[in-house]
C-alpha positions as CSV (number, residue, x, y, z in Angstrom):
1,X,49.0,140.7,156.2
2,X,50.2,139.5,152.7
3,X,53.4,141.3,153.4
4,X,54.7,139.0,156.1
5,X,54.5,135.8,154.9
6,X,55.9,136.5,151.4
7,X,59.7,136.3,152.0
8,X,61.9,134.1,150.3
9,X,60.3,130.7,151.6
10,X,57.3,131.7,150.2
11,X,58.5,132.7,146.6
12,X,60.5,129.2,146.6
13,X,57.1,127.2,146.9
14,X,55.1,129.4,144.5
15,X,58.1,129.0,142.0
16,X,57.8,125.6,142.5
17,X,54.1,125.6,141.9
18,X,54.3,127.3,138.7
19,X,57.0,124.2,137.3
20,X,60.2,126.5,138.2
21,X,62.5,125.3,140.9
22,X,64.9,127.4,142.8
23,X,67.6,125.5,144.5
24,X,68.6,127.2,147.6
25,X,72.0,128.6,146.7
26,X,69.6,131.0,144.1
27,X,67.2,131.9,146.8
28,X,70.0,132.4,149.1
29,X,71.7,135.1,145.9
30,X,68.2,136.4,145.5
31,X,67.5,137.0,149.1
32,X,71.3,138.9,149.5
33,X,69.6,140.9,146.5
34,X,66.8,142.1,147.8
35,X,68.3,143.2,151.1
36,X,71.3,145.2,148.5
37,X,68.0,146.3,146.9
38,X,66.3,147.9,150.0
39,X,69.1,149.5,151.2
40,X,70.0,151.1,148.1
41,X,66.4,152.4,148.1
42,X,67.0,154.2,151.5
43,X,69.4,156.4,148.9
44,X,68.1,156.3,145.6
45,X,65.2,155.8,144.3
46,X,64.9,152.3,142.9
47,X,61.5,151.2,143.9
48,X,58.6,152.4,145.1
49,X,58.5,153.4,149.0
50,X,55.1,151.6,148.9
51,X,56.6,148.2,148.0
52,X,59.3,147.4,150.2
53,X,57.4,145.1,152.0
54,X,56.2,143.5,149.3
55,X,59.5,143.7,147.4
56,X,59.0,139.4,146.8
57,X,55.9,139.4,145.8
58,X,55.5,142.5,143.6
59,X,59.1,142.3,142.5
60,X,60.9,139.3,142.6
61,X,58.1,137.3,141.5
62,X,56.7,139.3,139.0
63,X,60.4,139.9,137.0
64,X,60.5,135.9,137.5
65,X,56.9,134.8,136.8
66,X,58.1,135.2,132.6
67,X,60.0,132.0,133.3
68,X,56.4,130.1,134.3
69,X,55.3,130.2,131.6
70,X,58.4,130.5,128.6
71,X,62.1,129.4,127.3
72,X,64.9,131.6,126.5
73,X,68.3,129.7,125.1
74,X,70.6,129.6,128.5
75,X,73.6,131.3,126.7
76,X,71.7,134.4,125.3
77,X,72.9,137.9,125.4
78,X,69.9,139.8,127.0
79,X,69.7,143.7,127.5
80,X,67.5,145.1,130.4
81,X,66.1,148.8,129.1
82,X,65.1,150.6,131.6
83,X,66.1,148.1,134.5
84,X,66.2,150.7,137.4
85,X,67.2,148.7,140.8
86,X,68.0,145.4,138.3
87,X,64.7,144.5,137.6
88,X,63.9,142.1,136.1
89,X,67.4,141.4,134.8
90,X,69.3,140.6,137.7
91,X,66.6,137.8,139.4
92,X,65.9,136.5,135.9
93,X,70.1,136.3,135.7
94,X,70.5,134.7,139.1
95,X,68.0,131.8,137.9
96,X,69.9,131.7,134.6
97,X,73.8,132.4,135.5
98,X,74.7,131.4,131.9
99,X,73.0,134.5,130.5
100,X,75.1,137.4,129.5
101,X,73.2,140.4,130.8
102,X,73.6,144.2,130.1
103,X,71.2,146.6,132.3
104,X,70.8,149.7,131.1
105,X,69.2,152.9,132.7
106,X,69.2,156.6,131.8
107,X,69.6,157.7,135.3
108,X,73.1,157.2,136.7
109,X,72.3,157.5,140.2
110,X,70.5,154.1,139.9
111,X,73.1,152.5,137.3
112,X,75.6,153.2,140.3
113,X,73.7,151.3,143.0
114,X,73.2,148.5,140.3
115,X,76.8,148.4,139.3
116,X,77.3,148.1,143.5
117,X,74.4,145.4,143.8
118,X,76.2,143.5,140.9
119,X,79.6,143.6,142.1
120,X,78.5,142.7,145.4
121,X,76.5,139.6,144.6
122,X,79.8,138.7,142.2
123,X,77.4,138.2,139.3
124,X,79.2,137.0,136.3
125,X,79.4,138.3,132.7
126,X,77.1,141.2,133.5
127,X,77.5,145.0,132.1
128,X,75.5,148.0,133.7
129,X,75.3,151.2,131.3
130,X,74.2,154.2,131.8
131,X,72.1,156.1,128.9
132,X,69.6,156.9,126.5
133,X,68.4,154.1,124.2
134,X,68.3,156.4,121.6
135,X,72.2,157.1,122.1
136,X,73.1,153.2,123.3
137,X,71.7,152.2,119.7
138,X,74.7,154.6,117.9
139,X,77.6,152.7,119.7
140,X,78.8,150.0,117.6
141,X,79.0,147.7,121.2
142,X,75.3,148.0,121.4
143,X,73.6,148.2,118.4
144,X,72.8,144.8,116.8
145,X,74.7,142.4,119.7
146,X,71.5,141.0,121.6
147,X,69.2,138.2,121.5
148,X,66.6,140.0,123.3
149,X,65.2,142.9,124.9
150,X,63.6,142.5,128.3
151,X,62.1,145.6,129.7
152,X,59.2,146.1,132.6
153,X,56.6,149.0,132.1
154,X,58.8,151.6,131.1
155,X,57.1,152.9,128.4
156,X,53.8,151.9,125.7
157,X,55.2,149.3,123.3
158,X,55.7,151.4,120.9
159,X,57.7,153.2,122.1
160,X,59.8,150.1,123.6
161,X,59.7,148.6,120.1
162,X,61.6,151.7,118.4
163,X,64.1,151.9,121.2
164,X,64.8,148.1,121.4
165,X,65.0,147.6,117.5
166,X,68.0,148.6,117.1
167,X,69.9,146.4,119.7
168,X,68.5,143.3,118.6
169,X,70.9,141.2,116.2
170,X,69.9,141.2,112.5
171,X,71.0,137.9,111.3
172,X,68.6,134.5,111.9
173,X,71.1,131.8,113.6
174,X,70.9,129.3,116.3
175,X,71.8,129.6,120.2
176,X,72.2,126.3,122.1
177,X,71.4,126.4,125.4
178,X,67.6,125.5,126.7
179,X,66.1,126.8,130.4
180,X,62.7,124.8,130.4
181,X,61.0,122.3,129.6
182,X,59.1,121.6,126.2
183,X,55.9,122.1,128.0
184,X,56.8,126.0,128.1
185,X,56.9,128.6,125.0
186,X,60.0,129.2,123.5
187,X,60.8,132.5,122.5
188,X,62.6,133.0,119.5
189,X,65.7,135.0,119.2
190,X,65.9,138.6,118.1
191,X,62.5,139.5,119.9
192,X,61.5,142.5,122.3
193,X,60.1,140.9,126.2
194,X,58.1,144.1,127.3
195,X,56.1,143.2,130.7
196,X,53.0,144.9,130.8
197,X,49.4,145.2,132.7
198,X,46.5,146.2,132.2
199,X,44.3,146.7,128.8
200,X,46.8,146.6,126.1
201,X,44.8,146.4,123.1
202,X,45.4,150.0,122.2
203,X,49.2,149.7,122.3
204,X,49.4,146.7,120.4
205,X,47.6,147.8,117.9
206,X,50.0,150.7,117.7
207,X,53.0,148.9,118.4
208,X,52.1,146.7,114.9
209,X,51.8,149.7,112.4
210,X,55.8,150.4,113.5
211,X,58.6,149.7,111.5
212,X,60.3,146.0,111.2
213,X,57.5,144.5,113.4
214,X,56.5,140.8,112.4
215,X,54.6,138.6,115.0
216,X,53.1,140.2,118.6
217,X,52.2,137.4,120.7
218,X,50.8,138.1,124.4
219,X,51.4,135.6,127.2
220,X,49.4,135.7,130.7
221,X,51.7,135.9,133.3
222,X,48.9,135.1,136.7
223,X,50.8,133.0,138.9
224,X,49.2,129.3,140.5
225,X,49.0,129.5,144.2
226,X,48.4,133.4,144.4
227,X,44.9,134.5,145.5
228,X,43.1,136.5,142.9
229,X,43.4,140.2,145.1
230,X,47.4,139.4,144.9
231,X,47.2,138.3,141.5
232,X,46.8,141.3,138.8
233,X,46.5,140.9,135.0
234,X,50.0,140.6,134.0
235,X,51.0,139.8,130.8
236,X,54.3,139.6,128.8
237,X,54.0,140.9,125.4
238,X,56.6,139.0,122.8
239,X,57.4,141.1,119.8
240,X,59.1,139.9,116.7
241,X,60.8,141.6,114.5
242,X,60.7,141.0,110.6
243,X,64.1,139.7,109.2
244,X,66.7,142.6,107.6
């Protein structure tokens, strides 16, 4: 099966087929991860049951596979909504250590086992909150202090577009740090990263009549060297916001 072949040597050669290399320090960080991860999942519930043994490929590879294909500065301050077991924050993180990272989930049983998987992996400059969006957004440490907001199929995009508004910072400026090549699209600062499947054409259309939103650009995520049964039609949906 599928399962037993896609462990960490496997995600290391499809990474490299899809123009992103993981030195083996990173694989070796993200393969301490995924074993925190499991074992967490005995206790809480972080992932599905289902996809433990595909935790690399339907996981791992999926919160990386945004890096395929786009940029973010190296130094940006990133907020994960919704990030449940630290995904897709903390593999995205572990291939960009300069990121500042806050995850953030509404449910503090899993905000504890992340804060544990974080300490234990000594991850640096990395916050985990517990709460609400719509409470987060209030606090003056939150709202307006990020570059971007990443979140995975938490919601329709609408709804992630109200909820990540307010986080995002207000004033144009320039970060200088660069992750990728030119060859890969950059996304601009002060934009919403919602990872999606599926027919979207409803929710985008949506997502456009709400407040502050500029530009919507979806990217396909598909991944070189999968076969088509493993390889689902994953996209990440970019969302920019209109200046204040």
């Amino acid at each position: 099966m599928l399962a037993k072949d896609c462990g960490a040597s496997w995600f290391q050669s499809v990474c490299l087929k899809n123009t992103l290399t993981v030195v083996n320090a990173q694989l070796e960080l993200l393969e301490r991860y995924v074993g925190l991860l499991l074992q967490w999942n005995r206790k809480v519930n972080l992932i599905s049951r289902k996809d433990e043994r595909n935790v690399w490929e339907r996981h791992i590879l999926h919160s990386v596979s945004l890096l395929f294909k786009v940029s973010i500065p190296t130094d940006a301050r990133v907020m994960d909504l919704g990030t449940g077991g630290g995904l897709p924050g903390i593999p995205i993180k572990i291939l960009i250590p300069t990121l500042s990272l806050t995850l953030v989930d509404s449910i503090k049983k899993k905000t504890q086992a992340v804060a544990d998987i974080v300490h234990q992996l000594s991850l640096a400059n990395v916050v985990v909150q517990c709460g609400r969006a719509e409470d987060l957004a209030k606090r003056e440490e939150f709202r307006n202090q990020f570059d971007y907001v990443i979140a995975r199929g938490i919601a329709d995009l609408k709804q992630l577009v109200e909820w990540s508004h307010p986080f995002l910072k207000s004033e144009r400026y320039e970060l200088t740090g660069t992750s990728a090549s030119e060859r890969k699209i950059f996304i601009r600062p002060q934009a919403l990263v919602a990872l999606k499947g599926g027919n979207l054409d409803n929710e985008i259309e949506s997502a456009r009549k709400a407040k502050h939103v500029g530009e919507i650009r979806v990217i396909d995520l598909s991944v070189e060297g999968l076969e088509l049964a493993h390889n689902p039609a994953r996209k990440a949906v970019m969302v920019h916001f209109q200046q204040s």
